[in-house]
LOROTI-912282 format. One record per residue: y, z, x of N, C-alpha, C, O in turn. Coordinates in nm, 4 decimals, padded with zeros to 6 digits. Atoms other than C-alpha are relative to their C-alpha. Example, Ala and Ser with C-alpha at 12.3 -4.5 7.8 and 13.67 -1.06 7.14 Angstrom:
<atoms>
- npy:npz:npx:capy:capz:capx:cpy:cpz:cpx:opy:opz:opx
- -00.1190:00.0000:00.0890:-00.4500:00.7800:01.2300:00.1200:00.0000:00.0900:00.1181:00.0665:00.1936 $
- -00.1190:-00.0060:-00.0820:-00.1060:00.7140:01.3670:00.1090:00.0730:-00.0770:00.2198:00.0899:-00.0261 $
</atoms>
This chain:
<atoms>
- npy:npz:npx:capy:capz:capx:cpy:cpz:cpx:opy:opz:opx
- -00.1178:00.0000:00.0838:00.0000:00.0000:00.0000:00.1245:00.0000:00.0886:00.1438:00.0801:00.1801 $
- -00.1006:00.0322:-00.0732:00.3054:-00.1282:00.1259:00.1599:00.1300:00.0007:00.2149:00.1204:-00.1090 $
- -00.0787:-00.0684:00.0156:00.5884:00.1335:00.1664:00.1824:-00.0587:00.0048:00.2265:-00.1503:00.0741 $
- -00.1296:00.0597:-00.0620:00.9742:00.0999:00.1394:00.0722:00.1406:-00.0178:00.0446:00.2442:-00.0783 $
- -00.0400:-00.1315:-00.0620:01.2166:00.3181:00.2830:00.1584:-00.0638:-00.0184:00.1978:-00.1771:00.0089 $
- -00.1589:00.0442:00.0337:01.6032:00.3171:00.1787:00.0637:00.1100:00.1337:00.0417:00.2234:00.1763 $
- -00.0951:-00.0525:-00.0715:01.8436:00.3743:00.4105:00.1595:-00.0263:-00.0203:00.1966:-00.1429:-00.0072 $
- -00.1015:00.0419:00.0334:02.2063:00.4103:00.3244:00.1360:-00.0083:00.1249:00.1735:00.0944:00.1816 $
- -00.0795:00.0014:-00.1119:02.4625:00.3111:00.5802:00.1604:-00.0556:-00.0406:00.1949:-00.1264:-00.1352 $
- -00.1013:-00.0160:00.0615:02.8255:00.3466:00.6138:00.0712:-00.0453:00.1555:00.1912:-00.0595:00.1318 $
- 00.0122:00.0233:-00.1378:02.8661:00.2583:01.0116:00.0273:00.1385:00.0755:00.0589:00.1452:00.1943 $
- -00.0247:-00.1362:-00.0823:02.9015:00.6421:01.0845:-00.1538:00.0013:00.1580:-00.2669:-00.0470:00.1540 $
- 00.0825:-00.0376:-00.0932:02.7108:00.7298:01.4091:-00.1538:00.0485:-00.0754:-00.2690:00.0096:-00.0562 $
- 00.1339:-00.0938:00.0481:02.4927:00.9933:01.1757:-00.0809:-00.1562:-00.1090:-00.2020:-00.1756:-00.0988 $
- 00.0834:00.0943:00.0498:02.3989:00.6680:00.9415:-00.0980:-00.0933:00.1164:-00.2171:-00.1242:00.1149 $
- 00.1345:00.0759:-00.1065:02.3083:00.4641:01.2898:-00.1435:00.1069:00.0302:-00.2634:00.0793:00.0350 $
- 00.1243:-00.0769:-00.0121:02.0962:00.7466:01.3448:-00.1160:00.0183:-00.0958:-00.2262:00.0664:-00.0694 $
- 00.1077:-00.0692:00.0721:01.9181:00.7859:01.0571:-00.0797:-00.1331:-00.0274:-00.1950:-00.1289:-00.0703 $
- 00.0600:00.1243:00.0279:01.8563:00.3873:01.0330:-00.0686:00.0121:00.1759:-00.1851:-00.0209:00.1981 $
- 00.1246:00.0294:-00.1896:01.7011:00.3911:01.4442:-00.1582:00.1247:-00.0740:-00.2793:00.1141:-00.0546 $
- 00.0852:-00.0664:00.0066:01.5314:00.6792:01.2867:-00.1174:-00.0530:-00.1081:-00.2320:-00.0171:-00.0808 $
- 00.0903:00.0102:00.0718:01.3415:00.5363:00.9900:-00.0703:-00.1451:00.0747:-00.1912:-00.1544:00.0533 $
- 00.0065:00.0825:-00.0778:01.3087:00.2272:01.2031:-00.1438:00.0140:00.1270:-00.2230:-00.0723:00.1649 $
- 00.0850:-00.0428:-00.0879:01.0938:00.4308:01.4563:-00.1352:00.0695:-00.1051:-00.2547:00.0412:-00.1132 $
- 00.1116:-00.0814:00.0980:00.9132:00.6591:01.1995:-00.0665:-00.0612:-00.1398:-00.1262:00.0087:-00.2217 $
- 00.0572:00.0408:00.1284:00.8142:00.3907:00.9169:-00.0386:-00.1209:00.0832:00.0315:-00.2181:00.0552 $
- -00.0258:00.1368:-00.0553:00.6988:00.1072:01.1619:-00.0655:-00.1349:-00.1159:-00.0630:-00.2535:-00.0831 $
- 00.0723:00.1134:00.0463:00.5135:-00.0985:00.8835:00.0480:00.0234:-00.1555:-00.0121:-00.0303:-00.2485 $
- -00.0631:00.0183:00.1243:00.7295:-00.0148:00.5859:00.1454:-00.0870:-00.0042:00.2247:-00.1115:00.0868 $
- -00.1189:00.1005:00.0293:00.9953:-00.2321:00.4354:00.1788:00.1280:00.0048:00.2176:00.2316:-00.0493 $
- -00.1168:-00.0642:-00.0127:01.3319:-00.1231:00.5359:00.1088:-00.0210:-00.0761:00.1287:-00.1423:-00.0696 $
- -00.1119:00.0614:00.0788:01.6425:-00.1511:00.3058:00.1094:00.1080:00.0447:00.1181:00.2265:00.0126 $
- -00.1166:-00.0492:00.0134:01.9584:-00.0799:00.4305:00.1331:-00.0037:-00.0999:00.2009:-00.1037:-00.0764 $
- -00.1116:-00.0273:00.1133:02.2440:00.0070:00.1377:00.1100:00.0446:00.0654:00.1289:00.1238:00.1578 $
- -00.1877:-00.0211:-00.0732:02.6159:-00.0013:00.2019:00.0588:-00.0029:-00.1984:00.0261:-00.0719:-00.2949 $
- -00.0272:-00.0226:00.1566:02.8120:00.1483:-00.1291:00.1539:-00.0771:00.0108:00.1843:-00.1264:00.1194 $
- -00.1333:00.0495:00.0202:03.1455:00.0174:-00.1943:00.0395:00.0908:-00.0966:-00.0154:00.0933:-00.2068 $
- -00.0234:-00.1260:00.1295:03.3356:00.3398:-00.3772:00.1081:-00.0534:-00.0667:00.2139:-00.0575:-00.0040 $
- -00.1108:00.0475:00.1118:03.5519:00.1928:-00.6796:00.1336:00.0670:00.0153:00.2422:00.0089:00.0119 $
- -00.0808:-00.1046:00.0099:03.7447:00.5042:-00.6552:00.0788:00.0095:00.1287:00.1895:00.0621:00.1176 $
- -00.0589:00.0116:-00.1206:03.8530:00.4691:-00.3099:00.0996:-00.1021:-00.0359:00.2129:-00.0559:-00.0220 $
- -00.1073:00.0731:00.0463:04.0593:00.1661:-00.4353:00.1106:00.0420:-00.0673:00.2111:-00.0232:-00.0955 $
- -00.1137:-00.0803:00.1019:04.2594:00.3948:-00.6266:00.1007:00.0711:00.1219:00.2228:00.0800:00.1345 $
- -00.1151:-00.0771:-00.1258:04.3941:00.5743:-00.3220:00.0732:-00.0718:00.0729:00.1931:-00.0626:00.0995 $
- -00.0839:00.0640:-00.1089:04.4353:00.3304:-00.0936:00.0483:-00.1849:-00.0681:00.0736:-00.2813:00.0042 $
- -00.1459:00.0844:00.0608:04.6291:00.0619:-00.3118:00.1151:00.0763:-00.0555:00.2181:00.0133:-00.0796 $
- -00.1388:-00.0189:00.0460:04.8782:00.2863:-00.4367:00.1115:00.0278:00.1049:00.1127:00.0683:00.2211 $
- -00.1055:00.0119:-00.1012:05.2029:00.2568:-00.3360:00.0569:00.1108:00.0791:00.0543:00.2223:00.0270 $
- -00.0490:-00.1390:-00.0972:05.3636:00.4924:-00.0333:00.0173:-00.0203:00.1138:00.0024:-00.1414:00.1302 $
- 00.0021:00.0087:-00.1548:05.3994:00.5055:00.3162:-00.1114:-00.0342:00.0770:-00.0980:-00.1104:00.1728 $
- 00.1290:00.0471:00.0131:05.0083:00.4899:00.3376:-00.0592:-00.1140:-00.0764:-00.1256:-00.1987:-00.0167 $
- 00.0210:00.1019:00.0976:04.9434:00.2690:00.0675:00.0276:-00.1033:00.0283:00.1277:-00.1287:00.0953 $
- -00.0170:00.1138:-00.0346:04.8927:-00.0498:00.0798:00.0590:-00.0663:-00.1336:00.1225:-00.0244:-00.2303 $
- -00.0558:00.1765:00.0858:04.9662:-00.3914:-00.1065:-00.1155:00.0295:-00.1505:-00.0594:00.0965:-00.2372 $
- 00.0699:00.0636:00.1304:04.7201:-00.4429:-00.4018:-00.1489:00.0231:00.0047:-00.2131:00.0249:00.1097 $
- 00.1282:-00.0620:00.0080:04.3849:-00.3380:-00.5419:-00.0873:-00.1449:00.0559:-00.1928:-00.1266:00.1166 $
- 00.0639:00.1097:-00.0798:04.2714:-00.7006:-00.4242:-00.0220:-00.0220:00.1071:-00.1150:-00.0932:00.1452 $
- -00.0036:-00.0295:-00.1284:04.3350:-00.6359:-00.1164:-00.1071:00.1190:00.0854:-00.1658:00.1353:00.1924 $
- 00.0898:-00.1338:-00.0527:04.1600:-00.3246:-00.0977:-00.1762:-00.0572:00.0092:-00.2648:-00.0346:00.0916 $
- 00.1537:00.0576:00.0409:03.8341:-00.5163:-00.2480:-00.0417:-00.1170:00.1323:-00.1546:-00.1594:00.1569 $
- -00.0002:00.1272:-00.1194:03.8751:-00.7823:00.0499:-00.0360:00.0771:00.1145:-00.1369:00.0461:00.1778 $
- -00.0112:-00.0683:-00.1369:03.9070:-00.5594:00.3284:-00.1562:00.1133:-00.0201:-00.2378:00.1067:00.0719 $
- 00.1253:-00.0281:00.0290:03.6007:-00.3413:00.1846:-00.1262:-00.0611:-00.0237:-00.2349:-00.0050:-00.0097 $
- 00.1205:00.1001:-00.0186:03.3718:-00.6121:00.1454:-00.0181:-00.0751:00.1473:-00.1107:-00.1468:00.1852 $
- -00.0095:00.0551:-00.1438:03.4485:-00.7130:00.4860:-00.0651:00.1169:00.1125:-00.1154:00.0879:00.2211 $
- 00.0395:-00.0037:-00.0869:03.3626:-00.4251:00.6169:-00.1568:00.0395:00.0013:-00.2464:00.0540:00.0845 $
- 00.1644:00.0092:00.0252:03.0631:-00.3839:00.4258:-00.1203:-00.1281:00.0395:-00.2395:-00.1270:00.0703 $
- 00.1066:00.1032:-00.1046:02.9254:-00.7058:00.5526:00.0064:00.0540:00.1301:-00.1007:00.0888:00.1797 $
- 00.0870:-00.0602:-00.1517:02.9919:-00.5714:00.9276:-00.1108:00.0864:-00.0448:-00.2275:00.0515:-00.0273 $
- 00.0721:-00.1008:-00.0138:02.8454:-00.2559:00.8305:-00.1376:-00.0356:-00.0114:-00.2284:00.0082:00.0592 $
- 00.1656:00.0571:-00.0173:02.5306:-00.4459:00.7261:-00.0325:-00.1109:00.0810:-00.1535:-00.1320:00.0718 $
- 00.0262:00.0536:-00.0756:02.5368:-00.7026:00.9697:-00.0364:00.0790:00.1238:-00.1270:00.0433:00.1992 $
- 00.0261:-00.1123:-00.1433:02.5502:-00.3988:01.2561:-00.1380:00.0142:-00.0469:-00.2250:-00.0391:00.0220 $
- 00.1795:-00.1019:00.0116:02.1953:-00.2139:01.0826:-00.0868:-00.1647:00.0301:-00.1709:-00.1632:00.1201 $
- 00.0894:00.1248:-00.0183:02.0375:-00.6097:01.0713:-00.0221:-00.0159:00.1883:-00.1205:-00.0397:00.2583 $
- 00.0383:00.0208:-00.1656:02.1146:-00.6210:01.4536:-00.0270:00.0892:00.0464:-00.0292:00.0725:00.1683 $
- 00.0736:-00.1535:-00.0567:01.9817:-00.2531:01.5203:-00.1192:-00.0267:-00.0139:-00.1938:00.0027:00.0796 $
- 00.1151:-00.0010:00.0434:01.7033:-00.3289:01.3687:-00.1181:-00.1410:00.0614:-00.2396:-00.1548:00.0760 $
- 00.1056:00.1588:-00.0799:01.6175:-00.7205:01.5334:-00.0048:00.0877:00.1880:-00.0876:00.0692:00.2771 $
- 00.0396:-00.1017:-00.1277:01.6684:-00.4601:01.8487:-00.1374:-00.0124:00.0240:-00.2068:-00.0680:00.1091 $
- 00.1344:-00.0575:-00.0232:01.3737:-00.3329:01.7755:-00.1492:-00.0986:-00.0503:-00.2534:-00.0568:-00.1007 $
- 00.0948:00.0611:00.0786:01.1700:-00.6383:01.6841:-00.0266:00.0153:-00.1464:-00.1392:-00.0085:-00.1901 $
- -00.0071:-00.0218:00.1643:01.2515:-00.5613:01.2926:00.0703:-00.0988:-00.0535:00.1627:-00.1604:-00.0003 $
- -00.1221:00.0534:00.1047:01.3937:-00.7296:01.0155:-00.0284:00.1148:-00.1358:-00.1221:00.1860:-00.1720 $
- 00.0386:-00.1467:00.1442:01.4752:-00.4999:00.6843:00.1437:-00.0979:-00.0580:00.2226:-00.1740:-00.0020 $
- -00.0986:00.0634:00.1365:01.7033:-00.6211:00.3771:00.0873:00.0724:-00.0216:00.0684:00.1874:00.0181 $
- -00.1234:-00.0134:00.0051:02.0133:-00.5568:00.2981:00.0217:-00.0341:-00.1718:-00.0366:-00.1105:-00.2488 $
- -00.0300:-00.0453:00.1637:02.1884:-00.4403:-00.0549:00.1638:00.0563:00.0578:00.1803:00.1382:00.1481 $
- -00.1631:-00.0552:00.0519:02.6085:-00.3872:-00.1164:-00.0024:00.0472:-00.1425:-00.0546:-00.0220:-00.2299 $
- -00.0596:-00.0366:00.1437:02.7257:-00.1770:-00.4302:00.0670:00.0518:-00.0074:00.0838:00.1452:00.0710 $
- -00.1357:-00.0446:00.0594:03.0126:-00.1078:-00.5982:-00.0099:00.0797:-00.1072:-00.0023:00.0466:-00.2255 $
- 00.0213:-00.1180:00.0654:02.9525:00.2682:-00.6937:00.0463:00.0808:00.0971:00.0948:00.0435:00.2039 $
- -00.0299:-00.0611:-00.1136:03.0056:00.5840:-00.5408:-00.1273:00.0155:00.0360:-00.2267:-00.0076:-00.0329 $
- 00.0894:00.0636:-00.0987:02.7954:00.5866:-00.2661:-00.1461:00.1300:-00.0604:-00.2624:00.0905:-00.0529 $
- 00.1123:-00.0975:00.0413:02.5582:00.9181:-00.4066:-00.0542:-00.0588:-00.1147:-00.1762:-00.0657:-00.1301 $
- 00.0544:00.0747:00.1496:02.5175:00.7482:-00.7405:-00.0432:-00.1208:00.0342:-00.1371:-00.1429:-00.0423 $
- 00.0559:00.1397:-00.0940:02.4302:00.4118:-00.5533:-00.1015:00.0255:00.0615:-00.1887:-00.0607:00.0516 $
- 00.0944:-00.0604:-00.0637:02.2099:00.5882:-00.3644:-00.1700:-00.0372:-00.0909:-00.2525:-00.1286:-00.0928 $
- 00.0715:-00.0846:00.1081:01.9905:00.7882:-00.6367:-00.0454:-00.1415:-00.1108:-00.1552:-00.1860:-00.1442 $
- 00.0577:00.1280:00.1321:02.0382:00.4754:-00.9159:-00.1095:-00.1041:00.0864:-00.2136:-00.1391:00.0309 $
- 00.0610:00.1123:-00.0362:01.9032:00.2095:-00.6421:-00.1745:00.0706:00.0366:-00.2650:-00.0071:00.0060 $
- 00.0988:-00.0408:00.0004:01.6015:00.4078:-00.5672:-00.0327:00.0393:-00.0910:-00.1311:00.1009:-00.0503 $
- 00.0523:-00.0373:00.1624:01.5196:00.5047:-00.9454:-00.0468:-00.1358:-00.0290:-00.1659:-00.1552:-00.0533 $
- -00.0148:00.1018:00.0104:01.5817:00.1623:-00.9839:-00.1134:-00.1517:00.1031:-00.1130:-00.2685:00.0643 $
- 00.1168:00.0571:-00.0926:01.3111:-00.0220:-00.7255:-00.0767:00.0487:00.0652:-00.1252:00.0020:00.1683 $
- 00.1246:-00.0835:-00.0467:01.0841:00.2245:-00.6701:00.0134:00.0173:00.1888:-00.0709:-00.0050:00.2757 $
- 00.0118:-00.0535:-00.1022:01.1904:00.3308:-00.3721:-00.0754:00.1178:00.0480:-00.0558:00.2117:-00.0291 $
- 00.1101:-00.0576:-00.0591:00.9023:00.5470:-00.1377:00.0861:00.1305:00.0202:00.0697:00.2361:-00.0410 $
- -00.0524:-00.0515:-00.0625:01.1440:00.7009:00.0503:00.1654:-00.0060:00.0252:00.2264:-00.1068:-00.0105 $
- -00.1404:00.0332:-00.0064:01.5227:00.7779:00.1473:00.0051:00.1057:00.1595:-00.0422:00.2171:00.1823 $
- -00.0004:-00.0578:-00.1263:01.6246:00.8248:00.5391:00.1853:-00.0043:00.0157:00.2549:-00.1059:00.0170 $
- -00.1460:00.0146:00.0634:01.9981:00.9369:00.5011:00.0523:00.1220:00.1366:-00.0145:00.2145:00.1827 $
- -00.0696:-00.0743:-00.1184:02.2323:01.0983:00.7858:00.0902:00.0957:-00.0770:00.1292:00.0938:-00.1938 $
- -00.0486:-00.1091:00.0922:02.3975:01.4071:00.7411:00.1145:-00.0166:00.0696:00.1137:-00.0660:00.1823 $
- -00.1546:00.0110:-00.0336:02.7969:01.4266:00.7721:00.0489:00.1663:00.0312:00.0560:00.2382:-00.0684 $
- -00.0669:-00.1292:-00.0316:02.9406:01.7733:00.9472:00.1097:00.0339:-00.0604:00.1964:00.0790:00.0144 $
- -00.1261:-00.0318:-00.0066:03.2192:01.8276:00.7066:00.0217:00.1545:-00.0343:-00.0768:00.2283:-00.0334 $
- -00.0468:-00.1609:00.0211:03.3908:02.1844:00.6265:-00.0417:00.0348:-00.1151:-00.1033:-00.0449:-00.1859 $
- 00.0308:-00.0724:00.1075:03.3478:02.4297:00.3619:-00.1725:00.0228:-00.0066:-00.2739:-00.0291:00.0400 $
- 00.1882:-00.0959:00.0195:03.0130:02.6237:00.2762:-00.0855:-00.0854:-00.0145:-00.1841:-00.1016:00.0575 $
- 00.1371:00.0540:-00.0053:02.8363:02.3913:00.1252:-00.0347:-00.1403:00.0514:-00.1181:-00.2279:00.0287 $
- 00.0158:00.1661:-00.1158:02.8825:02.1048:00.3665:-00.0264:00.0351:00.1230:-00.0214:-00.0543:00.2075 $
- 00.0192:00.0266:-00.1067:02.7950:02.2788:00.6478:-00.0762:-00.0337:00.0386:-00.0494:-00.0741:00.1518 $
- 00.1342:00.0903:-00.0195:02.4310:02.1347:00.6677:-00.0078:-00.1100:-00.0006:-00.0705:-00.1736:00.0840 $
- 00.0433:00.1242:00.0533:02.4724:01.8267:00.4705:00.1592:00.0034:-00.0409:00.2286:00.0996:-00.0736 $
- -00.0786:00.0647:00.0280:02.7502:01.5975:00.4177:-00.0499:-00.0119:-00.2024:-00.1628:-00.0043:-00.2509 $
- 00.0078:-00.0115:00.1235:02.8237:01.5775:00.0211:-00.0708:-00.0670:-00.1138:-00.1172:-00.0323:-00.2224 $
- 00.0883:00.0836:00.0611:02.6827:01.2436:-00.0379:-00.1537:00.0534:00.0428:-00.2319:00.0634:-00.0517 $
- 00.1728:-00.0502:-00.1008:02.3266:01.3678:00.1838:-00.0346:00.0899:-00.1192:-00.1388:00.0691:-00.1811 $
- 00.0686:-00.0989:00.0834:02.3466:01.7038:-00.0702:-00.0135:-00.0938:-00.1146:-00.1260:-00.1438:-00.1142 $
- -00.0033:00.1008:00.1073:02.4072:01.4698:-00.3849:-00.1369:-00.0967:-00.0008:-00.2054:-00.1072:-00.1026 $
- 00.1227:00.0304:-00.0215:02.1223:01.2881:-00.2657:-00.1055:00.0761:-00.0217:-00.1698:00.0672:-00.1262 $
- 00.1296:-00.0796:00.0359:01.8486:01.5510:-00.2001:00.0143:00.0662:-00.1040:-00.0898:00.1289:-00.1230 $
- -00.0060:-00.0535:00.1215:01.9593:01.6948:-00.5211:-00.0761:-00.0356:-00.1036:-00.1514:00.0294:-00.1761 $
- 00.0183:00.0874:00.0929:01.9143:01.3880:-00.7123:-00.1043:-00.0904:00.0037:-00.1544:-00.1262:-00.1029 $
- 00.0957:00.0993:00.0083:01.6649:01.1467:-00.5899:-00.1174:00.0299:-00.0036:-00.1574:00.1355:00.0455 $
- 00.0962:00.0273:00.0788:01.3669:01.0570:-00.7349:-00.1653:-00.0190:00.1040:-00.2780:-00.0302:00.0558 $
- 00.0810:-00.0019:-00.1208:01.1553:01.0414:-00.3699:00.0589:00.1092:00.0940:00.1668:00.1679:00.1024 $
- -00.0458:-00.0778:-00.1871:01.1602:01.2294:-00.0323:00.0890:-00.0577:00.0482:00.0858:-00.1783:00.0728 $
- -00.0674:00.0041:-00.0904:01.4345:01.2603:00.1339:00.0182:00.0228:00.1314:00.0742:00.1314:00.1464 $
- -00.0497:-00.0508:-00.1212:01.4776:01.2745:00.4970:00.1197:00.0172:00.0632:00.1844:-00.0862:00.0468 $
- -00.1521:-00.0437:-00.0003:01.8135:01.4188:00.6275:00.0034:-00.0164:00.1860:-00.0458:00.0746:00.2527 $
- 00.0082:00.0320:-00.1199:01.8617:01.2651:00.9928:00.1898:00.0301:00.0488:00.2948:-00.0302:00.0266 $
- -00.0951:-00.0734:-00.0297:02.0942:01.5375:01.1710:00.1108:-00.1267:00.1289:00.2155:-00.0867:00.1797 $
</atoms>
């Protein structure tokens, strides 16, 4: 039985890590790397200000741009290692993208990097990582 293993990537260091990691530790399962595109992020960074940019079109351009690097980088991590693994963009937030796409194609597994941010309950796990092992529907692995 063929396995597949989601990996969600964002080009943080802790995502390269957790994609070398399922990479090494699933060698004969299907790899899918996921890049989210957060709707809601468009809200911040088009409005107008000193920060703010130009136009919610703009925002959608420059985020799809860098969501293709971001999945063009895991495709060439992965031909590294004599791999190929598939590739998925969505326009959700990235925990609900997560959780739905593995409900959603029977995903085996989820190999997800953890983010160091502040406050109590982030000091283990980054918010999307807890949101994850909360929510999904398989094993999670949490690649520190």
């Amino acid at each position: 039985m063929s396995r597949t293993v989601l990996v969600p990537v964002d080009g943080s260091p802790q995502a390269d890590a957790a994609l070398e990691h399922a990479l090494s530790e699933f060698p004969d399962a299907e790899i899918v790397a996921l890049t989210a595109i957060d709707p809601v992020a468009a809200g911040y960074a088009s409005a107008p200000g000193p920060d703010g940019g130009g136009y919610p079109g703009e925002w959608v351009e420059q985020a799809n741009e860098r969501a293709d690097w971001i999945l063009d980088e895991a495709v060439e991590t992965a031909a590294d290692q004599d791999r190929e693994i598939d590739t998925v963009r969505v326009n959700d937030r990235p925990a609900r993208a997560i959780v739905d796409y593995a409900e959603e194609e029977a995903i085996d597994h989820i190999v997800i990097g953890s983010h160091g941010r502040t406050g109590v309950t982030r000091v283990l796990l980054g918010s999307v990582a807890e949101k994850v092992v909360r929510r999904s529907p398989c094993p999670v692995t949490v690649v520190r």
